[in-house]
C-alpha positions in Angstrom: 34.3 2.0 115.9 31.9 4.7 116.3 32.1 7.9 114.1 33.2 10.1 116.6 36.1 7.9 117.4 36.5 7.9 113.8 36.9 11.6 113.5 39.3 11.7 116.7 41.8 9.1 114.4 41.6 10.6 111.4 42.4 14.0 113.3 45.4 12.7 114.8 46.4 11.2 111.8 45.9 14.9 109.7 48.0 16.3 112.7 51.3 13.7 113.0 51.5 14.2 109.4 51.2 17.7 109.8 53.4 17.4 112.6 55.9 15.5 110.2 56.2 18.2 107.3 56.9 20.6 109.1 59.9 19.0 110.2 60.8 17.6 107.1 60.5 21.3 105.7 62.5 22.3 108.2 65.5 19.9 107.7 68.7 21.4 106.6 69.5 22.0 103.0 73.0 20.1 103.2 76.6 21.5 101.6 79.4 19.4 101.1 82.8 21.4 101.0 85.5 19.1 99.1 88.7 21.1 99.8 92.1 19.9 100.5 92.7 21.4 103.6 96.3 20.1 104.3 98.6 18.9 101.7 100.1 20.3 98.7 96.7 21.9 97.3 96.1 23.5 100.6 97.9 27.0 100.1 94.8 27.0 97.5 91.7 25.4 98.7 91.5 26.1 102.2 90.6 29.8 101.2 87.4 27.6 99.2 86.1 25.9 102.3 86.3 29.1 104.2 84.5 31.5 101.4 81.7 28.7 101.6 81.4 28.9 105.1 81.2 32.8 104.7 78.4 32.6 101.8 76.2 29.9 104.1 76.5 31.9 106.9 75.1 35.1 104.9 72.6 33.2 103.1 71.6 31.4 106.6 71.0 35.3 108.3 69.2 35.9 105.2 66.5 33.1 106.4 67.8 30.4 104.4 66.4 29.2 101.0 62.9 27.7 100.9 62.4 28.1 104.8 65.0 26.3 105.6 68.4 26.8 106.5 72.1 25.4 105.3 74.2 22.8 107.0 78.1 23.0 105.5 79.4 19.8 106.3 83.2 19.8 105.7 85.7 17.2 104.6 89.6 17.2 104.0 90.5 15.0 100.6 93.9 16.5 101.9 95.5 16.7 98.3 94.9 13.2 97.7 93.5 12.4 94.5 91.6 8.8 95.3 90.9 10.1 98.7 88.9 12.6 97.0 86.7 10.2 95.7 85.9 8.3 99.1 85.4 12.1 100.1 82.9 12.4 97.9 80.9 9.4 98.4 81.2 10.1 102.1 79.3 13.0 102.1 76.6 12.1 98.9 76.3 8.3 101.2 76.7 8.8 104.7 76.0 12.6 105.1 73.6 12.7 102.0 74.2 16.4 101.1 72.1 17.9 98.8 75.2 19.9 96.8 78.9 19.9 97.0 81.0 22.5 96.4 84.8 21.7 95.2 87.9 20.4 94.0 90.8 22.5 92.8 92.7 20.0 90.5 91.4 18.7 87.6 92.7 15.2 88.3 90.7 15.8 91.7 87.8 16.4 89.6 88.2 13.6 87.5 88.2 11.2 90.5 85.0 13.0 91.9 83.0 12.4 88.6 82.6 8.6 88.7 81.3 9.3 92.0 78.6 12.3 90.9 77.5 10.4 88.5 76.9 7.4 89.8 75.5 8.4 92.6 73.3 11.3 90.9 74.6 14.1 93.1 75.6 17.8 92.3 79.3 19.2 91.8 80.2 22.9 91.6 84.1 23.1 90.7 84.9 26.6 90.7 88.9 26.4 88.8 89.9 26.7 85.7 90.8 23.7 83.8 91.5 21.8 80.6 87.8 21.3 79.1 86.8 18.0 76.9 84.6 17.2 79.3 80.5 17.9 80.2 79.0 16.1 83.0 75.3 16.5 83.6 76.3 16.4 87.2 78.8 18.9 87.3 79.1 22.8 86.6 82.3 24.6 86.0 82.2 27.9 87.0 86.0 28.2 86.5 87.8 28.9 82.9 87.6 27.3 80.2 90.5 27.3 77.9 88.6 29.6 75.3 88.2 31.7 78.3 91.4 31.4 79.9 94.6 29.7 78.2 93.7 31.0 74.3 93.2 34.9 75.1 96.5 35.1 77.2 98.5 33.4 74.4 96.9 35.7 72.3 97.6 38.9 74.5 101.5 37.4 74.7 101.3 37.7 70.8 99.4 40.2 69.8 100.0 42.8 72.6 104.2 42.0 73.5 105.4 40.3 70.4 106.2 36.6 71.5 107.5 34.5 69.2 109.1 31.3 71.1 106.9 30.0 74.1 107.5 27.7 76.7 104.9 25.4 78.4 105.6 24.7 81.8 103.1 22.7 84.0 102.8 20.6 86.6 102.9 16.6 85.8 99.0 15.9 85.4 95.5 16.6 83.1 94.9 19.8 83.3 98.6 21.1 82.2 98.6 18.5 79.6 95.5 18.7 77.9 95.8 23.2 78.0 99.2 22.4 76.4 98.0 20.1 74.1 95.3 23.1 72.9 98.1 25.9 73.0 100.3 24.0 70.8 98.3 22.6 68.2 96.6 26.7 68.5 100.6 27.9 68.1 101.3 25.7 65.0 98.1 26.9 63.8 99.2 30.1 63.6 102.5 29.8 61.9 105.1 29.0 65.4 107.4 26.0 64.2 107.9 23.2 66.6 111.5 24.4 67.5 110.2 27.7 69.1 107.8 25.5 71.6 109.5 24.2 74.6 107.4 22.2 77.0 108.1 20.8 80.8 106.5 19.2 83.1 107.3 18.7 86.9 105.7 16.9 89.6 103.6 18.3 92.5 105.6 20.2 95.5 108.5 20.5 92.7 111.0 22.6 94.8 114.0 22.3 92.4 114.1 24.8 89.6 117.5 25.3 88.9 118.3 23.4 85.9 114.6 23.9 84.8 115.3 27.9 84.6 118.2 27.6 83.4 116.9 25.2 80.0 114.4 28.7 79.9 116.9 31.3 80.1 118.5 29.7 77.1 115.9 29.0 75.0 114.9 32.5 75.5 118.3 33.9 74.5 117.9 32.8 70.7 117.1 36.4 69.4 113.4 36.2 70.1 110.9 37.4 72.2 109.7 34.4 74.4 107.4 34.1 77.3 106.6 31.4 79.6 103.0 30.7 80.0 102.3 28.6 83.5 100.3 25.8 84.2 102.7 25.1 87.8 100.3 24.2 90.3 100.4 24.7 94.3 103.2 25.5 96.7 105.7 24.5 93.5 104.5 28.4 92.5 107.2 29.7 95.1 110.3 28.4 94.3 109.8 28.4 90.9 109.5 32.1 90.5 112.2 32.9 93.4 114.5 30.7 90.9 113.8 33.3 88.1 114.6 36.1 90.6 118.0 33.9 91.2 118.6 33.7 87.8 118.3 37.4 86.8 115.1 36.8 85.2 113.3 39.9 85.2 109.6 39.7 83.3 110.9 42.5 80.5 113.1 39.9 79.6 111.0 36.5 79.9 107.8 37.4 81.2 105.7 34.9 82.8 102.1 34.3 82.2 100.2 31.7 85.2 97.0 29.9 85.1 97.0 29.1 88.2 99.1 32.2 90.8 96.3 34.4 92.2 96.0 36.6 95.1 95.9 33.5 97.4 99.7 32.2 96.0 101.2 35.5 96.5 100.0 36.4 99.9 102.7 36.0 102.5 105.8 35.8 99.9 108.5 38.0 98.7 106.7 39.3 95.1 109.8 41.5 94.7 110.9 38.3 92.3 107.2 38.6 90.3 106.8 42.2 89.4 105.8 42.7 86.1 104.9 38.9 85.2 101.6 38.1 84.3 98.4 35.9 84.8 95.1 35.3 83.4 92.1 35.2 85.4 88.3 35.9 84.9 88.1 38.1 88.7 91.1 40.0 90.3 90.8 41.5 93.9 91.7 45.1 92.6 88.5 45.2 90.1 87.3 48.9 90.6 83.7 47.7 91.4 81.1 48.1 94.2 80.0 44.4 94.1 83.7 43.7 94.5 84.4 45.8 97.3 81.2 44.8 99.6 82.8 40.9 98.7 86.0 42.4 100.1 84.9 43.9 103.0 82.2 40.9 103.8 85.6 38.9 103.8 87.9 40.8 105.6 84.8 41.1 108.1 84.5 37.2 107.9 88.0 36.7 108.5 89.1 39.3 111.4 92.1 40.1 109.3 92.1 43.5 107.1 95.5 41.4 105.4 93.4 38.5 103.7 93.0 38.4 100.0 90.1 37.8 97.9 91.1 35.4 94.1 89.2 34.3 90.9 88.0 30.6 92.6 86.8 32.5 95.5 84.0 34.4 92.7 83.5 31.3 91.2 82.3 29.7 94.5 80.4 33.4 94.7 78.8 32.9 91.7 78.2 29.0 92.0 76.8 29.3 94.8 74.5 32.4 93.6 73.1 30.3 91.2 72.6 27.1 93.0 70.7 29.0 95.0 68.4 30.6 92.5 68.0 27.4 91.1 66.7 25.7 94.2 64.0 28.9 94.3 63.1 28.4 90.8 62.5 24.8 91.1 60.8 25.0 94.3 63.2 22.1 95.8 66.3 20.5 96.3 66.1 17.8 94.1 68.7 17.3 92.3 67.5 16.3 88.9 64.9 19.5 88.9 67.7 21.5 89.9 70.2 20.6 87.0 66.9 21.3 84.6 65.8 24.9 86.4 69.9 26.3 86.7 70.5 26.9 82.9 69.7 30.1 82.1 70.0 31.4 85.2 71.7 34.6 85.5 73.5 36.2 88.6 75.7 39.1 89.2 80.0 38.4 89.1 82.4 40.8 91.1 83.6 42.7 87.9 80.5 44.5 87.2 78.7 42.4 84.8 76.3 39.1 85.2 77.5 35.5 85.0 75.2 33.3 82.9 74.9 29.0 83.0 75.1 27.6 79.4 73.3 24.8 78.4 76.6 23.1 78.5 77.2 23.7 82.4 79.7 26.2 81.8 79.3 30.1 82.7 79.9 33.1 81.0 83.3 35.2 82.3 84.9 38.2 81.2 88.6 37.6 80.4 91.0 39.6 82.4 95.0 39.6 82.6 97.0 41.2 85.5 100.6 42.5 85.9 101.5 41.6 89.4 102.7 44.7 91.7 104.9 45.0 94.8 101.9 44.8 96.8 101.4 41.3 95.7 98.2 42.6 94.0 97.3 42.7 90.4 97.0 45.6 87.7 94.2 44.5 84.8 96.1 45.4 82.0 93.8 43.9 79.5 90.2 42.5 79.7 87.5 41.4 77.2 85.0 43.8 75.7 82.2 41.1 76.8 81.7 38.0 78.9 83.0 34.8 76.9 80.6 31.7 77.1 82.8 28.6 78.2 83.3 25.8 75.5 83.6 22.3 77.1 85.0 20.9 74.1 88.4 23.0 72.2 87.8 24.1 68.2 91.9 22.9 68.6 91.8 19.5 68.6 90.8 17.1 65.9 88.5 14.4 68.2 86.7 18.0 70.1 86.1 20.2 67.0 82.9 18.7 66.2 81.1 17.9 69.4 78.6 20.2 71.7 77.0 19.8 74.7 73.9 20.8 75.8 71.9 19.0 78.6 68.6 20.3 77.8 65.8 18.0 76.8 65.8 16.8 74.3 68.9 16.5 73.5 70.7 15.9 77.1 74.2 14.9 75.8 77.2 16.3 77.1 79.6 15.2 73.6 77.3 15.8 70.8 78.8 15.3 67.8 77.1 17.5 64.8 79.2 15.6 61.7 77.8 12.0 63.1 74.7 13.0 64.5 75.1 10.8 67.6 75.9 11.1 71.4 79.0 9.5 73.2 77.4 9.0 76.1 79.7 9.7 78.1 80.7 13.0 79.9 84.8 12.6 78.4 
C-alpha cells in the first residue's frame, strides 16, 4: 500500500473514531425513577417520580451535566415489595441507567439492595427510615433516627411533659426497628415497660376502632401520653378520622408521625389533625427564599397553584444536587468514581442551610417538628440549632453501639466495629 493510501486510512480511521466519541459523549446520562405509582404507597411516591421529572427537566434546560443531557426512564414497582426488586434490575440490566432514584418503604429498600449491590449500580432513597444499615451503593438522604424518631421523643418529653407513649406502626422494618430504638431509648431514661404500649397494623389498615379505643384508655391512666406514628400510606386517613370519632383532640393525646407530610394531608378533612404533630427535616411553610423558588418551580411544573411541596420531595432535591456535583467532580458517570468523589460534597437544602454527604452515605439535616393547621399545612414549632449528621447505626441498641461506617479508602466498611477491630462485610 502506498503511503498516500496509508495516510487516507489512517485519516479515516482518526475521523470514525472521532466520529464515534462524539456520540458516545453525547449519549444520555440515564435516571431510573423507582416509585410505586399505583398501590398502597402511591398517595406517597407518585409526588417522587414527578419531582424527578421536574429536577431533569431543569437540569436538561440548564445544558445537561458533562455535555450531555438526562434521560428519566420510569418504572412502577406498584407497592409491591419483590416487584421492586425485578424493578430494579430492569432498569440497571435492560435499560442500564447510570443512577436510580427511589423507594419509599424501607422493606422496598431492603429488596432493592441485593440488587444494587450485586449489580454495582447507584441508589438514592430519599425517606426516613430505621438505620442499621450502610450500603456502599446506596445514600440516604432521608432521616435517620438520630435525626428524626429520637429528637421528637425528646420534644414530646422535654417540651409537653409525656410520660406514657404509644408506638403505633405499620406491620414491617422500618416501624419495628424505630420502635425497637425508642423503647430501649424510653427505658433508658427511667419509662417502665407498663407506660409503653406498642401496635402494629398491616398496610391499607382501614379499621381503627378498637385500636383507638385500646389508646384512649391507656391514655386515661392520669398521665400525659402521646402517640408517636410510624403508620404508613393511605392507612394515615382513617386512622386519624377514628381519633376525630373518638373525641380525640391532640391537647388530650397528641400525635406525633414519621411518616404524614404535606403530600398525606392534601385533599382530606385536617379538621380531625389540628394541633398533632410530626417530625420532618423540610416543611413546605419554611420561611426561606430557596424554599419558595422550589415552590413556585413546582407549582409552575404542575399547572396547579393547589399542589404541595414535602420533606422526600427535598431529599430527591438534594440527592439529586449532589449526584450531580458528583458526576462534575469526577468528570464521569461511573459509578465507582462517583461513590468516591460524592462525600464531602456540599449543596444547598430548602430550609436555609447546606446539606453535607458523610462518609457513611448519610447527609446532614436540620431537625424540624410541625403542628398541623386547618390549612393542612404545618407550623415549625421547634427545630435544631444546627444540621445533625445521620448515624447509620443507633447508640440504642446493644449489636449497633459499637459499629461505624465510613466508605472511604482505606477503610471502605459500612459496619465497622471499633471494640473488635474488624468489618462485617456486609451492609446490615
Amino acid at each position: 500500500m502506498s503511503i498516500k493510501k496509508h495516510v487516507k486510512v489512517g485519516l479515516s480511521a482518526l475521523a470514525l473514531s472521532v466520529s464515534l466519541s462524539s456520540v458516545a459523549a453525547e449519549d444520555p446520562i440515564k435516571v431510573g425513577i423507582l416509585h410505586s405509582l399505583s398501590g398502597t404507597m402511591a398517595i406517597s411516591e407518585t409526588a417522587l417520580k414527578d419531582t424527578m421529572l421536574m429536577l431533569i427537566e431543569k437540569q436538561n434546560e440548564e445544558g445537561g451535566v458533562l455535555g450531555r443531557q438526562l434521560e428519566p426512564v420510569v418504572v412502577d414497582p406498584a407497592s409491591n415489595w419483590p416487584l421492586f426488586a425485578e424493578k430494579a434490575r430492569e432498569l440497571l440490566e435492560k435499560e442500564e441507567v447510570d443512577v436510580i432514584f427511589g423507594n419509599w418503604t424501607s422493606v422496598s429498600r431492603k429488596s432493592v439492595l441485593p440488587v444494587v449491590e450485586e449489580l454495582n449500580g447507584l441508589l438514592f432513597y430519599p425517606v426516613q427510615y430505621e438505620g442499621e444499615e450502610s450500603s456502599e451503593n446506596v445514600f440516604y438522604t432521608g432521616a435517620a433516627p438520630n435525626q428524626q424518631a429520637i429528637p421528637a421523643v425528646d420534644y414530646l418529653m422535654n417540651n409537653i411533659g409525656v410520660e406514657r407513649w404509644v408506638l403505633a406502626g405499620t406491620d414491617y422494618v422500618y416501624p419495628r426497628t424505630t420502635n425497637k430504638i425508642l423503647e430501649t431509648y424510653l427505658k433508658d431514661k427511667g419509662v417502665a415497660a407498663s407506660d409503653i404500649m406498642i401496635n402494629y397494623t398491616p398496610f391499607g389498615h382501614s379499621d381503627w376502632q378498637s385500636i383507638v379505643s385500646d389508646i384512649k384508655a391507656f391514655g386515661s391512666a392520669g398521665k400525659k401520653t402521646a402517640v408517636v406514628s410510624t403508620i404508613n400510606g393511605d392507612a394515615n386517613v382513617p386512622f386519624y378520622r377514628e381519633l376525630g370519632n373518638q373525641g380525640i383532640s391532640a391537647t388530650d393525646i397528641p400525635v406525633v408521625a414519621f411518616s404524614v407530610g404535606e403530600q398525606e394531608l392534601s385533599g382530606i378533612d385536617t379538621g380531625p389533625l389540628v394541633g398533632h404533630l410530626a417530625a420532618w427535616n423540610y416543611f413546605m411553610s419554611v420561611d426561606n427564599d430557596a424554599n419558595y423558588d422550589f415552590i413556585d418551580a413546582w407549582i409552575d411544573y404542575k399547572g396547579d397553584d393547589t399542589v404541595v411541596t414535602n420533606d422526600p420531595m427535598e431529599a430527591h432535591y438534594i440527592g439529586f444536587n449532589m449526584y450531580i456535583e458528583a458526576v462534575k467532580k469526577a468528570g464521569t458517570t461511573d459509578v465507582d468514581e462517583v461513590k468516591d468523589a460524592i462525600i464531602g460534597v456540599s449543596v444547598p437544602n430548602l430550609t436555609g442551610g447546606y446539606a453535607t454527604m458523610m462518609p457513611n452515605h448519610h447527609i446532614t439535616k436540620p431537625v424540624l417538628i410541625g403542628e398541623i393547621q386547618d390549612n393542612g399545612q404545618f407550623s415549625v414549632v421547634w427545630e435544631t440549632p444546627s444540621t445533625v449528621a445521620g448515624d447509620a447505626w443507633s447508640d440504642f441498641l446493644p449489636g449497633s453501639r459499637d459499629m461505624i461506617s465510613d466508605w472511604r479508602a482505606p477503610l471502605r466498611c459500612g459496619n465497622f466495629n471499633v471494640a473488635t477491630g474488624e468489618c462485617g462485610g456486609a451492609s446490615e
